[in-house]
C-alpha positions as CSV (number, residue, x, y, z in Angstrom):
1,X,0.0,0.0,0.0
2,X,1.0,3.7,-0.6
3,X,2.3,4.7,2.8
4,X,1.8,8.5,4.2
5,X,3.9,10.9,5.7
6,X,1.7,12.4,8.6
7,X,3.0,15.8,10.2
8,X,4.2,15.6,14.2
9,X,3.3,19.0,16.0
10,X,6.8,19.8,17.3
11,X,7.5,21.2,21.0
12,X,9.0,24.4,19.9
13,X,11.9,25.2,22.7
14,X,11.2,28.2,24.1
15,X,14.5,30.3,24.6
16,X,15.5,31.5,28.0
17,X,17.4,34.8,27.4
18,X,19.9,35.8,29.2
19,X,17.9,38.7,31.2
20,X,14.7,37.4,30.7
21,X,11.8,38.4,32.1
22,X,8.3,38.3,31.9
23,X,7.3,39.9,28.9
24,X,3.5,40.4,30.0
25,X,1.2,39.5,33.0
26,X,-2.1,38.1,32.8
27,X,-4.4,38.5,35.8
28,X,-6.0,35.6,36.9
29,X,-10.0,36.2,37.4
30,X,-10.5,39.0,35.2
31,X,-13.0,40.0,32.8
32,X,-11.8,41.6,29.6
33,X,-13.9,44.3,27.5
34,X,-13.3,41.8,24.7
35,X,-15.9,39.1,25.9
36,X,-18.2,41.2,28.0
37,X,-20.7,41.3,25.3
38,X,-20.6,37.5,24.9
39,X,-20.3,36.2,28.3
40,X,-20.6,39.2,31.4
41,X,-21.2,36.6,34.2
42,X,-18.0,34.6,33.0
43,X,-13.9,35.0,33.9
44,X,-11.1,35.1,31.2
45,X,-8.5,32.3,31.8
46,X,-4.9,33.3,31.2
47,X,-2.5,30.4,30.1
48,X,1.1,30.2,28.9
49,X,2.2,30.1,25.1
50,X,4.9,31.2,22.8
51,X,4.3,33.3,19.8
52,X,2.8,31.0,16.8
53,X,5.3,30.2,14.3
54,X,3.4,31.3,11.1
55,X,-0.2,32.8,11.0
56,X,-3.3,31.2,12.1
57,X,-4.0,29.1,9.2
58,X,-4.7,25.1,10.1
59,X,-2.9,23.3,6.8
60,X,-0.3,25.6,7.2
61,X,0.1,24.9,11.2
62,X,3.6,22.5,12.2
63,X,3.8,23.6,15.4
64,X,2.4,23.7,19.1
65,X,2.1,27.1,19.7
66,X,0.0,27.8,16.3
67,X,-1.7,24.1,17.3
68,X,-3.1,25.3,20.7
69,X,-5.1,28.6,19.0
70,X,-6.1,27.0,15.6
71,X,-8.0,24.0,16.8
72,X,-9.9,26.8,19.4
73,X,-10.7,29.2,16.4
74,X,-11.6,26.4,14.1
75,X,-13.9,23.0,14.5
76,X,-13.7,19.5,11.9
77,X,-14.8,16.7,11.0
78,X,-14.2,15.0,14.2
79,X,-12.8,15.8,17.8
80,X,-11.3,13.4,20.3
81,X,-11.5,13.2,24.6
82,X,-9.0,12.8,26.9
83,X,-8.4,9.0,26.0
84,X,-8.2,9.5,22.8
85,X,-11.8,8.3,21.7
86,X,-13.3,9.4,18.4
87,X,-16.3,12.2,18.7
88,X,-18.2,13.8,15.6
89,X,-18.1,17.4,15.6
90,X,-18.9,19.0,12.3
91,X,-19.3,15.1,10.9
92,X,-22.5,12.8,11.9
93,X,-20.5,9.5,10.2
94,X,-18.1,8.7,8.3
95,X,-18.5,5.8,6.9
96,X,-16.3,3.0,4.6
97,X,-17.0,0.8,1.7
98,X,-16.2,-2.8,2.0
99,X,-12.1,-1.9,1.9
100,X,-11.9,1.3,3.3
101,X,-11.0,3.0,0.1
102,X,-13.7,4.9,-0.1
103,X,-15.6,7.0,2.7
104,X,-18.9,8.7,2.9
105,X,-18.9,11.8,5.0
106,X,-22.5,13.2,6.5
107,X,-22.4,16.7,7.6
108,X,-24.6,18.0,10.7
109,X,-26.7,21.1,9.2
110,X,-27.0,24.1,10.0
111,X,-23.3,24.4,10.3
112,X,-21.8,28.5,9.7
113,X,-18.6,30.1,10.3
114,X,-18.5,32.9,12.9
115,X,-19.2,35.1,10.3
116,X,-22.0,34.0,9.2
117,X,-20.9,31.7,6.0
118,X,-22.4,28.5,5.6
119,X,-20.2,25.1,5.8
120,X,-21.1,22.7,3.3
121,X,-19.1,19.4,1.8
122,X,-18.1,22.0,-0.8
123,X,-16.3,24.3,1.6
124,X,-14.3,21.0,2.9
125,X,-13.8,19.6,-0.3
126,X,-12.3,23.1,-1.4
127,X,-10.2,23.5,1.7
128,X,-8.7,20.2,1.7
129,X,-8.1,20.9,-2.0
130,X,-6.3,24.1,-0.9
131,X,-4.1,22.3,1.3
132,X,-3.0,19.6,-0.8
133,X,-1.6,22.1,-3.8
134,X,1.7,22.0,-3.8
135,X,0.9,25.7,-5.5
136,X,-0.4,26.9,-2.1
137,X,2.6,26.2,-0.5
138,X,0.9,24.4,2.6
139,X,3.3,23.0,5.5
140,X,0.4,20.1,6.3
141,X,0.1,19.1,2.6
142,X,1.8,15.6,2.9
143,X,-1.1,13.9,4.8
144,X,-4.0,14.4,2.0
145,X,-1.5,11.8,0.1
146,X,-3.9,9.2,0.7
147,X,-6.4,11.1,-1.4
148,X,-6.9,10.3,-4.9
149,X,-5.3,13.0,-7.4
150,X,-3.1,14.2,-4.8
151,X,0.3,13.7,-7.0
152,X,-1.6,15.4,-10.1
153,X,-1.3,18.6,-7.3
154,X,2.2,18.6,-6.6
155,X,3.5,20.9,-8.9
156,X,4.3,24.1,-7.4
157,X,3.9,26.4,-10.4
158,X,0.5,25.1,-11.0
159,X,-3.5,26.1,-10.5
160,X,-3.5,26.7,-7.4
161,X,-7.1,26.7,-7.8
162,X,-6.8,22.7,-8.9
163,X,-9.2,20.1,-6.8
164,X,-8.5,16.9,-5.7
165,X,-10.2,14.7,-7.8
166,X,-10.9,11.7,-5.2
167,X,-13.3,14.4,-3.7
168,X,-17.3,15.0,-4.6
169,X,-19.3,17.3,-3.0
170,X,-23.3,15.3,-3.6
171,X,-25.1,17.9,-1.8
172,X,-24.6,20.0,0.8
173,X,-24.1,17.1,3.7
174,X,-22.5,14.7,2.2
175,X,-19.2,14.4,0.3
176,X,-17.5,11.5,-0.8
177,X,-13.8,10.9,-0.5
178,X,-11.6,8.0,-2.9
179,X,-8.4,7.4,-1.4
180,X,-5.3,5.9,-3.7
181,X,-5.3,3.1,-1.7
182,X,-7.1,1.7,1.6
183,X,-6.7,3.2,5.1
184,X,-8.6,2.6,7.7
185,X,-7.1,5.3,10.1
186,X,-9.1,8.4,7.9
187,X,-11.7,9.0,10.1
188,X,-9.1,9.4,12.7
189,X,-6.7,11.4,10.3
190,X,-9.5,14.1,9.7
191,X,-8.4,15.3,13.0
192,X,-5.3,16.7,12.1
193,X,-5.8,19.9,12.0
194,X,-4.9,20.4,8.5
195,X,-8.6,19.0,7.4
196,X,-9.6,21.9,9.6
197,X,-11.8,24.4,7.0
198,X,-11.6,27.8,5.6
199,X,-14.0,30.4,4.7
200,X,-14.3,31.9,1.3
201,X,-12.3,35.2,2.6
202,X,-9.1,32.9,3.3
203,X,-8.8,32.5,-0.4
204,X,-8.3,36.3,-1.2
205,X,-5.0,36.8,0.7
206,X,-3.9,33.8,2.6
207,X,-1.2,35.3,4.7
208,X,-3.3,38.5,5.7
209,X,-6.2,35.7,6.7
210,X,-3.6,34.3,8.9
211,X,-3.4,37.1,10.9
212,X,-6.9,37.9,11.0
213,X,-8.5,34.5,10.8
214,X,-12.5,33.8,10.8
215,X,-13.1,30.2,11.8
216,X,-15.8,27.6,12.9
217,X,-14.6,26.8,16.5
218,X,-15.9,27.7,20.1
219,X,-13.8,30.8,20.0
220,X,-13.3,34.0,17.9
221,X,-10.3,35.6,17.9
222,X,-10.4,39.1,19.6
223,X,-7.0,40.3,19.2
224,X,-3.2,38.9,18.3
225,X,-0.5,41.5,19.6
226,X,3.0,39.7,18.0
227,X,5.0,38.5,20.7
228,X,2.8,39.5,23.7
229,X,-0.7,37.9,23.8
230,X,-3.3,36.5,22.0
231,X,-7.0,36.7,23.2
232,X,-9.9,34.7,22.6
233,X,-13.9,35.5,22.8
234,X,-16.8,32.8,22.6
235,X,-18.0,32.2,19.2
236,X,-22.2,32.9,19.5
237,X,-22.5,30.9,16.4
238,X,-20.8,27.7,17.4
239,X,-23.3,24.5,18.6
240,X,-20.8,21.4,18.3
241,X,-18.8,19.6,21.2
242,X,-16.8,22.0,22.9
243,X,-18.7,24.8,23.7
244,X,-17.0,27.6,25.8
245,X,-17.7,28.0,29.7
246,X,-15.7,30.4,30.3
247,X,-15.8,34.1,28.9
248,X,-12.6,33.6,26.9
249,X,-9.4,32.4,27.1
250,X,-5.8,34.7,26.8
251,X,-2.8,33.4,25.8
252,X,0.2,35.3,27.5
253,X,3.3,34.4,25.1
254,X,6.5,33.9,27.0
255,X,10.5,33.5,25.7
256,X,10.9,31.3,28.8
257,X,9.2,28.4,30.6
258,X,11.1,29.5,33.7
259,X,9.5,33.2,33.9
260,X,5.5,31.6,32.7
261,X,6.4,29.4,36.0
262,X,7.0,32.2,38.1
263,X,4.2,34.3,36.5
264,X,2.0,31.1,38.0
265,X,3.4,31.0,41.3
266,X,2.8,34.6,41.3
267,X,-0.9,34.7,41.0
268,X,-0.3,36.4,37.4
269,X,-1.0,33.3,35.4
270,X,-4.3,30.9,35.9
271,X,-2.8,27.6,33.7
272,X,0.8,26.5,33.2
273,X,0.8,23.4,30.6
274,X,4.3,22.2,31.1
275,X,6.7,22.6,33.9
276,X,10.3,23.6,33.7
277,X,13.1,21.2,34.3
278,X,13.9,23.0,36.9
279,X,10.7,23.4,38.8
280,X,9.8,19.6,37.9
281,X,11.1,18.2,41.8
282,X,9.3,21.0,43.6
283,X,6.2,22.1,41.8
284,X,3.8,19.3,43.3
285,X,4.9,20.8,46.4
286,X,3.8,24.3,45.5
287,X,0.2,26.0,46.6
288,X,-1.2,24.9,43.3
289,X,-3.2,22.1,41.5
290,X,-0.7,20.2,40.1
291,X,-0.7,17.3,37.1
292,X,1.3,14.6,36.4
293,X,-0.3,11.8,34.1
294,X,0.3,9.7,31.3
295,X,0.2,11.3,27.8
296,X,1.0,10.9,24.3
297,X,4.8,11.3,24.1
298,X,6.7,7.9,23.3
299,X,10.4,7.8,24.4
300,X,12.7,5.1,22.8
301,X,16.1,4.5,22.2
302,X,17.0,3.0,18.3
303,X,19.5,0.3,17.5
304,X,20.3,0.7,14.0
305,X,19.7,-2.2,12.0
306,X,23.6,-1.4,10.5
307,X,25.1,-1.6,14.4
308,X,27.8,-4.4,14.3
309,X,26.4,-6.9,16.9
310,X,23.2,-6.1,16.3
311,X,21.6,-7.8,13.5
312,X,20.7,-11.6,12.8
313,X,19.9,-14.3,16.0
314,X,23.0,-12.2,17.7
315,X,21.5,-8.7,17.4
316,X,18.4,-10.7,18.3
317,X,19.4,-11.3,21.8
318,X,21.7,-8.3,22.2
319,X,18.0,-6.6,22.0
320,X,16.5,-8.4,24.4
321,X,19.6,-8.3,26.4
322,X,19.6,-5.0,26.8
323,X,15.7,-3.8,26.9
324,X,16.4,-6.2,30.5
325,X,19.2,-4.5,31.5
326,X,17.2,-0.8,31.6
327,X,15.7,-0.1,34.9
328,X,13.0,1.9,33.8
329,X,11.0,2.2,37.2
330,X,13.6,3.3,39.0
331,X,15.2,6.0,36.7
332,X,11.3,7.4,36.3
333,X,11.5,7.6,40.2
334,X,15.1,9.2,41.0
335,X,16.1,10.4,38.1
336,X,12.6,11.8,36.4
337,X,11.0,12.6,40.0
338,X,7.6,9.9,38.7
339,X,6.8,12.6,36.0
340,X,7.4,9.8,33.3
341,X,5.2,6.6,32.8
342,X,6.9,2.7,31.8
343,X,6.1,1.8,28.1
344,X,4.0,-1.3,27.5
345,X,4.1,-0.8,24.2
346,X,5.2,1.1,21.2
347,X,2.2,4.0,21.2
348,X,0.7,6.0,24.2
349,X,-2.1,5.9,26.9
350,X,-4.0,8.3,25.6
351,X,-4.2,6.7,21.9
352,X,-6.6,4.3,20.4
353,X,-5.8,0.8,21.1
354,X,-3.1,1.5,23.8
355,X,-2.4,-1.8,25.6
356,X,-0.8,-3.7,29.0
357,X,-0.9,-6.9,28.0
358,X,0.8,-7.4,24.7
359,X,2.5,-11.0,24.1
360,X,6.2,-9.8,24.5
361,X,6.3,-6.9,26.8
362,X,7.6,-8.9,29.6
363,X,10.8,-7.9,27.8
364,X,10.6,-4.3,29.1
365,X,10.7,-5.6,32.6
366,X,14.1,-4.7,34.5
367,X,15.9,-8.2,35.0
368,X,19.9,-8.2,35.4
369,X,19.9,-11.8,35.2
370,X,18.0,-12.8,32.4
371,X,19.6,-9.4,30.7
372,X,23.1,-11.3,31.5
373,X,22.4,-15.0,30.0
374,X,20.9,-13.6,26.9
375,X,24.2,-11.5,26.3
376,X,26.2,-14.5,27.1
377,X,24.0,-16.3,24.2
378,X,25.1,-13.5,21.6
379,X,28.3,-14.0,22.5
380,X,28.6,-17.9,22.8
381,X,27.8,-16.7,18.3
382,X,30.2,-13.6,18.2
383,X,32.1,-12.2,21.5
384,X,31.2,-8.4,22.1
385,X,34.1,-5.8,22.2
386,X,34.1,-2.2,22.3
387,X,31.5,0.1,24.0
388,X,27.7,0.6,23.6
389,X,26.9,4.1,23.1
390,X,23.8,6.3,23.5
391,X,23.7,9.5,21.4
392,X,22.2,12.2,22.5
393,X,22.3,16.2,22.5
394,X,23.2,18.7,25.3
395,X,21.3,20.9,24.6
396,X,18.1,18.4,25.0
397,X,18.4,19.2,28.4
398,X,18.3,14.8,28.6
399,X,21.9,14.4,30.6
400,X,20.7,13.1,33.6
401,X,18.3,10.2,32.5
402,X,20.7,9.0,29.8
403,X,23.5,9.0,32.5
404,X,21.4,6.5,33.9
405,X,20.2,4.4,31.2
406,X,24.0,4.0,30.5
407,X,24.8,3.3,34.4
408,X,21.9,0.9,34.4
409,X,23.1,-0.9,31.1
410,X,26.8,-1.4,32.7
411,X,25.5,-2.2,36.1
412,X,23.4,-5.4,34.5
413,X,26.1,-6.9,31.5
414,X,29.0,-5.6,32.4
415,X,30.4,-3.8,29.7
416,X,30.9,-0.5,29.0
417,X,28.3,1.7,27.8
418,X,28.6,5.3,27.7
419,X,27.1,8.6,26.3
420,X,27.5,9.7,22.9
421,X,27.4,13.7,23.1
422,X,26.4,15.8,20.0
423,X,26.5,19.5,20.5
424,X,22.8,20.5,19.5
425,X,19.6,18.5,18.4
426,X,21.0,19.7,15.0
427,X,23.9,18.4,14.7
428,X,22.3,15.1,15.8
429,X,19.1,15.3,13.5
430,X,21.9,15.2,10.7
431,X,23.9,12.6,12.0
432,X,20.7,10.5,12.1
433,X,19.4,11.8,9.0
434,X,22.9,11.2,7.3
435,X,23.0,7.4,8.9
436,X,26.4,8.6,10.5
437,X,25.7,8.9,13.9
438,X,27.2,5.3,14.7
439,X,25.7,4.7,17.6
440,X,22.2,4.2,19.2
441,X,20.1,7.5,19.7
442,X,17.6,8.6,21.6
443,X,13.8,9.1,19.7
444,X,10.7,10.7,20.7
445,X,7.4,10.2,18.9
446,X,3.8,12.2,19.1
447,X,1.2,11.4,16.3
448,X,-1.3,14.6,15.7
449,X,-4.4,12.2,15.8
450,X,-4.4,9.3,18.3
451,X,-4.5,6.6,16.2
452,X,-1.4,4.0,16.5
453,X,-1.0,4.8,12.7
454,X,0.6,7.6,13.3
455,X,3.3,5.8,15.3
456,X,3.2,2.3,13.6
457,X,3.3,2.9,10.0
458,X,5.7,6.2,10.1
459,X,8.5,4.7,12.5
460,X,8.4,1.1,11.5
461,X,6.9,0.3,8.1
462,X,9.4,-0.5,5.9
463,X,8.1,2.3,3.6
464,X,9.4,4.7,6.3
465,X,13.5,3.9,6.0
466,X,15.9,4.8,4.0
467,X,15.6,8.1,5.2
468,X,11.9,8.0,3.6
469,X,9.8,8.6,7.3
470,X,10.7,8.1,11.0
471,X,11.8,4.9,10.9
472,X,15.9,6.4,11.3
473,X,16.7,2.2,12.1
474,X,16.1,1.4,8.7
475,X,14.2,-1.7,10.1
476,X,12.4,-3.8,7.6
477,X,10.4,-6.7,8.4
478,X,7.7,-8.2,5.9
479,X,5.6,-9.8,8.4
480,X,5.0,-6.5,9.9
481,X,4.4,-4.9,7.0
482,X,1.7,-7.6,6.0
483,X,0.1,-6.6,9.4
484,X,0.4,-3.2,8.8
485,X,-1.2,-3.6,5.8
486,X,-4.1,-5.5,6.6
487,X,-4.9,-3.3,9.4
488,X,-5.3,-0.7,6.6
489,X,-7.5,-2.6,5.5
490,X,-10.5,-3.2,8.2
491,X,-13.4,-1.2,8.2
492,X,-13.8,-0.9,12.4
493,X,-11.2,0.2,14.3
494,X,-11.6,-3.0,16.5
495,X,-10.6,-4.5,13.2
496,X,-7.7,-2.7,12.5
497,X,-6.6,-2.5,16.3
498,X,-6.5,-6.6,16.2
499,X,-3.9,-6.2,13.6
500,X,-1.9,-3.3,15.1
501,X,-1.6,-5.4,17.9
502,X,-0.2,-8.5,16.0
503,X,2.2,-6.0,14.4
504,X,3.6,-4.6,18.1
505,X,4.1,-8.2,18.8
506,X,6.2,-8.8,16.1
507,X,8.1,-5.6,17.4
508,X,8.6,-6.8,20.9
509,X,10.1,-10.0,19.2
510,X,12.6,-7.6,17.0
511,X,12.9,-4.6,19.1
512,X,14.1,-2.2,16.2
513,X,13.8,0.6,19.4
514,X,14.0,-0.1,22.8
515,X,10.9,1.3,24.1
516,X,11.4,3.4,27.6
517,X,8.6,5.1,29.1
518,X,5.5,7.8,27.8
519,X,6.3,11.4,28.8
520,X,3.8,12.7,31.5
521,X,1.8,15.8,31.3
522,X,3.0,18.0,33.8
523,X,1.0,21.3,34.1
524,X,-0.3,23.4,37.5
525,X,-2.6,25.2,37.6
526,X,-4.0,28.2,40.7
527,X,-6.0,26.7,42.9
528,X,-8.6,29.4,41.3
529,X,-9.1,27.5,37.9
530,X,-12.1,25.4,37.9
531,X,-12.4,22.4,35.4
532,X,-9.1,21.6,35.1
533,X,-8.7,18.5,32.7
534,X,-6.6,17.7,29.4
535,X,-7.2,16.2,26.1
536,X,-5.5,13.8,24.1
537,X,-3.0,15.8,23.2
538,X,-2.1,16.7,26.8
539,X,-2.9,20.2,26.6
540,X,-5.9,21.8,28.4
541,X,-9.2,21.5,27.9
542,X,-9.2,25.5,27.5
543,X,-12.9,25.3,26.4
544,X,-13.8,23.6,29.8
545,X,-11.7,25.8,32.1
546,X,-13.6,28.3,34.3
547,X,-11.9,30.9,37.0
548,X,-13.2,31.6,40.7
549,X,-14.0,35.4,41.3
């Protein structure tokens, strides 16, 4: 099957400047002029960002800051809660043929943009079209691959008026969608928020729309001053999921992690959605309401299939040997103060089809001594010499947990394994980019829709190496492939989860990464915020947060 590149919304660092300060402070509990009109009776929430990347424009979105205001401002197809269940928003069903290469999408009526405009299966179909042209320049293009007459869109000098031809508007509720080839995670991927729609205005001047976007979403966008703060309002004419309780939300937009902290310690922030390193011992300790849960970050380490030692029955058992020999539990507890949680398997908790009880797993669990007779097996077929090495990048801020991981690899087998140090993430993107870095690395993977293609196919399929996707181990397998393909396949998730499954089993037996643990959402919030709860994505729920006069 064709495979697809899907976008990963990317943590953007957020610089900490050498006399940084707070650029601007929110007060918690107050009612802005903005929302009065809309919502008298309710409080503005204040919560931390950094300034959005690009403009406000959804297929043209790549990153988290621009993430956490589009999908407020605009509404699809689909949403998802906390666990990462499927919910129709502006969809009622989606629904597959017999393969799943064709869907039938049914539209609630009725639907409008906040200024007024009617949404129809036209306005998606010409939205999606929009994003797909390579003409239109689109950073989220790559996932509407799986759509027929996507290829006849990629040239850059073309139409950029051009429609995808797999898509047919038949009336104003329904619009059908042929895919190149079947895939049974699309009603999952139409929650990307590249399938997000656009008005008619976005089409006269993009990049000014951007900056003054009109969407579909429970907010409206009030004001955006660069580099300071963006406010939101209740939209009046939004009825799907999500609807606002709160008179608005403002996002105050920091160049450090450290000062939004003290802004929240302060009183001068309601909602902090991720904790500093250097608050991340102390904050539960703090007068505030503090998080710490599973949530959608994977954290691996990859053995390159090319490693001497490492491939064959020998690199078989050196695998095993050493997935043993890491003593995950503890390092979460000393090292990562219990704001980390042990993998089980090779997606997230908050995904669809996350699972405990894989065939296999048992090889995550720390054992020196079974770690030590399976490295004795690889070496009764070649002895071992040298050092294992873990790459990684200082300025990752990761020091202390690899330390660890290397201490804890040494400890159980008894061989020398040491840190590999690159400079910046850089420098060791393009060493694993450039199949040079020699060594193992560390790898993180979050999917923008919680289905476990989004972390199956793009680091594993064998469609996805040779420097073609995420899968930087160049691991090929066919029987996972044939797993991966029949999953595509099904026409219920159930269906295609079954095969997922089967395909992680096959995984644990070849352990082309070492799984580790899921990051944790760490937030806080003043004990003043009401309704404090997180999606799938681990951010808030800003629709559902409320503030105490």
């Amino acid at each position: 099957m064709k495979k697809t590149m899907h976008r990963l919304i990317t943590r953007a660092a957020v610089a900490v400047l050498a006399a940084s300060s707070m650029l601007v402070s929110g007060c918690s509990g107050g009612t802005s002029s903005d929302a009065s009109a809309s919502a008298p009776a309710k409080s503005i929430v204040t919560v931390n960002n950094v300034e959005p990347a690009a403009g406000l424009i959804p297929s043209n979105t790549d990153d988290l800051a621009g993430w956490k205001v589009v999908t407020q401002l605009y509404e699809g197809l689909v949403t998802f809660d906390a666990a990462g269940k499927l919910i129709y928003a502006d969809a009622t069903s989606i629904t597959p043929n017999a393969d799943a290469s064709r869907y039938t999408i049914t539209l609630r009526s009725g639907l409008h943009f906040s200024d007024g405009e009617k949404i129809t299966a036209s306005t998606y179909a010409k939205s999606w079209s929009f994003a797909a042209n390579a003409a239109n320049g689109q950073l989220g293009a790559a996932i509407f691959s799986t759509i027929k007459g996507y290829d006849a869109l990629q040239d850059e000098s073309g139409d950029k008026n051009a429609q995808l031809s797999g898509l047919k508007a038949v009336n104003d509720t329904t619009l059908e969608v042929t895919l190149a080839a079947p895939d049974s995670s699309f009603p999952y991927k139409v929650g990307d928020v590249a399938f997000l729609p656009l008005p008619q205005s976005a089409y006269r001047n993009i990049d000014a729309f951007g900056e003054h976007p009109v969407g579909n979403g429970p907010y409206k966008l009030a004001s955006w001053s660069h580099d300071k703060e963006i406010k939101l309002v209740p939209n009046p004419k939004y009825t799907g999921p999500r609807k606002a309780k709160n008179g608005g939300v403002t996002y105050e937009l920091y160049t450090s992690l450290d000062a939004a902290y003290s802004d929240l310690l302060a009183g001068n922030l309601d909602v902090l959605d991720s904790i500093p390193s250097s608050a991340l011992k102390t904050y539960s300790q703090e007068q505030l309401q503090t998080v710490s849960k599973p949530g959608p970050g994977f954290k691996s380490f990859t053995i390159p299939q090319s490693m001497a030692h490492f491939s064959g029955k020998e690199g078989a058992l050196r695998r095993a040997a050493i997935a043993h020999a890491v003593d995950r539990e503890s390092i979460i507890k000393k090292v990562l103060y219990g704001t980390a949680t042990k993998a089980t398997d090779f997606t997230a908790p908050t995904i669809a089809g996350y699972s405990q009880i894989l065939s296999g797993a048992s090889v995550l669990d720390y054992d020196a001594q079974q770690a030590k007779k399976l490295w004795k097996q690889a070496d009764a077929i070649s002895p071992w010499e040298g050092t294992f090495r873990l790459a990684y990048s200082t300025d990752s801020g990761n020091k202390p947990w690899i330390d660890a991981i290397c201490n804890s690899i040494r400890n159980a087998l008894g061989i020398d394994a040491q840190p590999l140090i690159f400079s910046t993430s850089k420098e060791l993107s393009t060493a694993i980019h450039n199949r040079t870095v020699g060594a193992a690395f560390i790898q993180g993977l979050q999917s923008d829709y919680p289905h476990p293609e989004g972390y199956l196919v793009q680091a594993y399929d064998s469609a996805s190496a040779d420097g073609k996707g995420l899968n930087n181990g160049d691991y090929k397998s066919a029987a996972f492939d044939a797993l991966i393909d029949q999953a595509a396949r099904q026409t219920t998730l159930d269906g295609a989860i079954s095969y997922y499954h089967k395909a992680e089993e096959q995984l644990f037996q070849d352990l082309p990464v070492i799984p580790l643990w899921y990051t944790n959402v760490t937030a806080a919030a003043g004990k003043q915020v009401g309704s404090l709860s997180f999606n799938y994505m681990g951010l808030p729920d800003y629709y559902k947060l409320t503030v105490n006069s």
